[in-house]
N, C-alpha and C positions, 0 to 999 in steps of 0.2 A: 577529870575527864568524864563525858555522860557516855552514855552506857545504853544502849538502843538493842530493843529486840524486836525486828522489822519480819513481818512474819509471813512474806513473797514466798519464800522460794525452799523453806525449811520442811514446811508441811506437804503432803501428798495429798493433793484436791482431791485426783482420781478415786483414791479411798477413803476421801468424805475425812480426814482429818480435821478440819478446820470447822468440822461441827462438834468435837470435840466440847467436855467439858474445862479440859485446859484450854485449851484455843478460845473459846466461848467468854472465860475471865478477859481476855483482851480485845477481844469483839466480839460485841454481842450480838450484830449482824450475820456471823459468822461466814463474812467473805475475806477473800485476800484481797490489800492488805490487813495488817491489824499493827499497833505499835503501842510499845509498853517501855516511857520514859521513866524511868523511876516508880513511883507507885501511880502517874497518869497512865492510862490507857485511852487508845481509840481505835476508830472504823473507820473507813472512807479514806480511799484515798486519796480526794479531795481535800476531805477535813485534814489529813495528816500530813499533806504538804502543805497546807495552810501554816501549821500549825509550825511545822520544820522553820519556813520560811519567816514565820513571827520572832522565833526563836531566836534563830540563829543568822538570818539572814537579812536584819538592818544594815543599811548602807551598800547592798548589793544590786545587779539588779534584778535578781528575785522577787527583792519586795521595794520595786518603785515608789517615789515619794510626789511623782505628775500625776496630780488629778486625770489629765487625759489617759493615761498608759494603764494606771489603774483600773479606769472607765473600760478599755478595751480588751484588758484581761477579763473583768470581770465579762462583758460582753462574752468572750470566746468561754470562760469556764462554765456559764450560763447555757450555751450550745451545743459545749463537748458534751456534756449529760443528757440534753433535751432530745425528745424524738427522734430529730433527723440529727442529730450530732456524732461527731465522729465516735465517741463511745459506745453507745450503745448499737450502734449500725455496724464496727469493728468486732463486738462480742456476738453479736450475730454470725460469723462469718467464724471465729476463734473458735467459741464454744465447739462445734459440730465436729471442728476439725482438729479438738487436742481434747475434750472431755470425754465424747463419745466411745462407747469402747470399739467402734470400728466406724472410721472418717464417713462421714456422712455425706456424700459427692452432692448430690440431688437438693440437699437443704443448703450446701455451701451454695451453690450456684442459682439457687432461688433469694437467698441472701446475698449477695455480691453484690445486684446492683445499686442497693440502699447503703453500702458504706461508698461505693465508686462516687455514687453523687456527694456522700457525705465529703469525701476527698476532693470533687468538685468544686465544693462550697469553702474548704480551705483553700485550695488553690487559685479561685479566683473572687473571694469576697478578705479572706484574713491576710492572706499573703500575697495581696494585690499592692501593698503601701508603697511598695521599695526599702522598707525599711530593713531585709534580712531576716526578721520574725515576726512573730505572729502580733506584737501590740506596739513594740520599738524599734533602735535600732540592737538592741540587745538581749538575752534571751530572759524569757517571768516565766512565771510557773504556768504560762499559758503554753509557753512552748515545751514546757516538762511534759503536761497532762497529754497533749498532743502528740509528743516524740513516744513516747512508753505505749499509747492506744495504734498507732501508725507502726512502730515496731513491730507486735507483735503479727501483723499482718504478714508486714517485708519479711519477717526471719520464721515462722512459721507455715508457713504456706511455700510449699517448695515449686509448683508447676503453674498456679492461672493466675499469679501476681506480677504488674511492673510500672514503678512511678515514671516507665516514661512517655507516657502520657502528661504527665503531670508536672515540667520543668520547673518549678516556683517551689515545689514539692519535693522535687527529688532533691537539688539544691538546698534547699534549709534543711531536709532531713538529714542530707549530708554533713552541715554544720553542724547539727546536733551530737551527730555518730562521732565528730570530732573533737569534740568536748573532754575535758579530762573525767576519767572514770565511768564513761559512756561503756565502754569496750569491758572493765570489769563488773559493772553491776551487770551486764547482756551477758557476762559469759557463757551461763548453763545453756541457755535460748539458743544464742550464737554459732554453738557449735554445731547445734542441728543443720544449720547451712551458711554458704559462705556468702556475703554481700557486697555484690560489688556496685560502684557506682562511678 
C-alpha cells in the first residue's frame, strides 16, 4: 500500500507553519500543498496532481489518452494559473478573507470582480461544450483544479457569494460535490457552512 503525506490541512498557514524547516524538506516553495510519496517530494498543486494522476491514474479519465481532451485540459490548466484565471483571481478573494487576522471586507470586494469575470470565462468559454465538464464528457484534472479553486469560494465566503448567476457552473459544480470523497476531503472547510444547491 503507498503511504502519502499530503500536507492541505495538517499545518496551520495562519501561524506560518508551512515555512517551517519540516515543511520546507517537502516544499520548498513553502505553500500548501506539499506531498511526500516515499522519499519523492513536491510543491505545486498542479505538479502534484499531475504527478498523482501519472501514477496512479492510467486508464482513468483523469489522465485521457485524446489528443483533443488532453489539448483542452491543458488549455484550461494553462488559464486556471494565468492572470485572469480562476486561481489566482479566487486567492484574491480567499487570502483577505481566511488569512487575514481580521476579514478584510473593502480588499474582498475590490477583488470580487476579477474572480466573477474569472467565473464568467468558465461558464461561458470551458463549460459552454455540453459536454458536463470542463475538456469531456467526464471529469480530468481540469475539473479537479477548477472544483478545489471554485470551492473554496462557495464554502468560505458565508454572505456576497452565489453560482446562480452562473447555471453551467452551479450544475458541474454540483457534479463535482457528488463525486465520491468530494464530502470527506471538504470536511474541515464544510463545516464552516452549509451548501446548498
Amino acid at each position: 500500500m503507498n503511504t502519502f503525506l499530503l500536507v492541505p490541512s495538517d499545518r496551520d498557514n495562519v501561524k506560518g507553519e508551512h515555512h517551517s524547516a519540516e515543511y520546507k524538506s517537502v516544499n520548498y516553495f513553502e505553500t500548501v500543498p506539499g506531498l511526500r510519496h516515499g522519499n519523492f517530494t513536491l510543491g505545486q498543486s498542479s505538479g502534484i496532481l499531475a504527478y498523482l494522476v501519472a501514477k496512479f491514474g492510467k486508464g482513468t479519465s483523469w489522465q485521457p489518452e485524446d489528443p483533443a481532451v488532453i489539448g483542452r485540459v491543458n488549455e484550461y490548466m494553462v488559464w486556471h494559473t494565468g492572470k485572469t484565471g480562476l486561481q489566482p483571481c479566487g486567492a484574491g478573494w480567499v487570502f483577505p478573507a481566511v488569512f487575514a487576522s481580521t476579514r478584510d471586507e473593502a480588499l474582498i470586494a475590490e477583488r470580487k470582480p476579477k474572480f466573477l469575470e474569472a467565473l464568467r470565462v468558465l461558464e461561458e468559454y470551458f463549460l459552454s461544450r455540453g459536454t458536463g465538464f470542463i475538456a469531456s464528457d467526464q471529469p480530468t484534472t481540469a475539473d479537479l483544479m477548477a472544483a478545489c479553486d471554485l470551492g473554496q469560494i462557495v464554502m468560505i465566503d458565508d454572505s456576497t457569494f452565489s453560482l446562480d448567476a452562473y447555471p453551467k457552473v452551479k450544475t458541474w459544480y454540483s457534479s463535482m460535490c457528488a463525486m465520491p470523497h468530494f464530502a470527506t476531503i471538504h470536511e474541515s472547510v464544510m463545516a464552516r457552512k452549509k451548501i446548498d444547491f
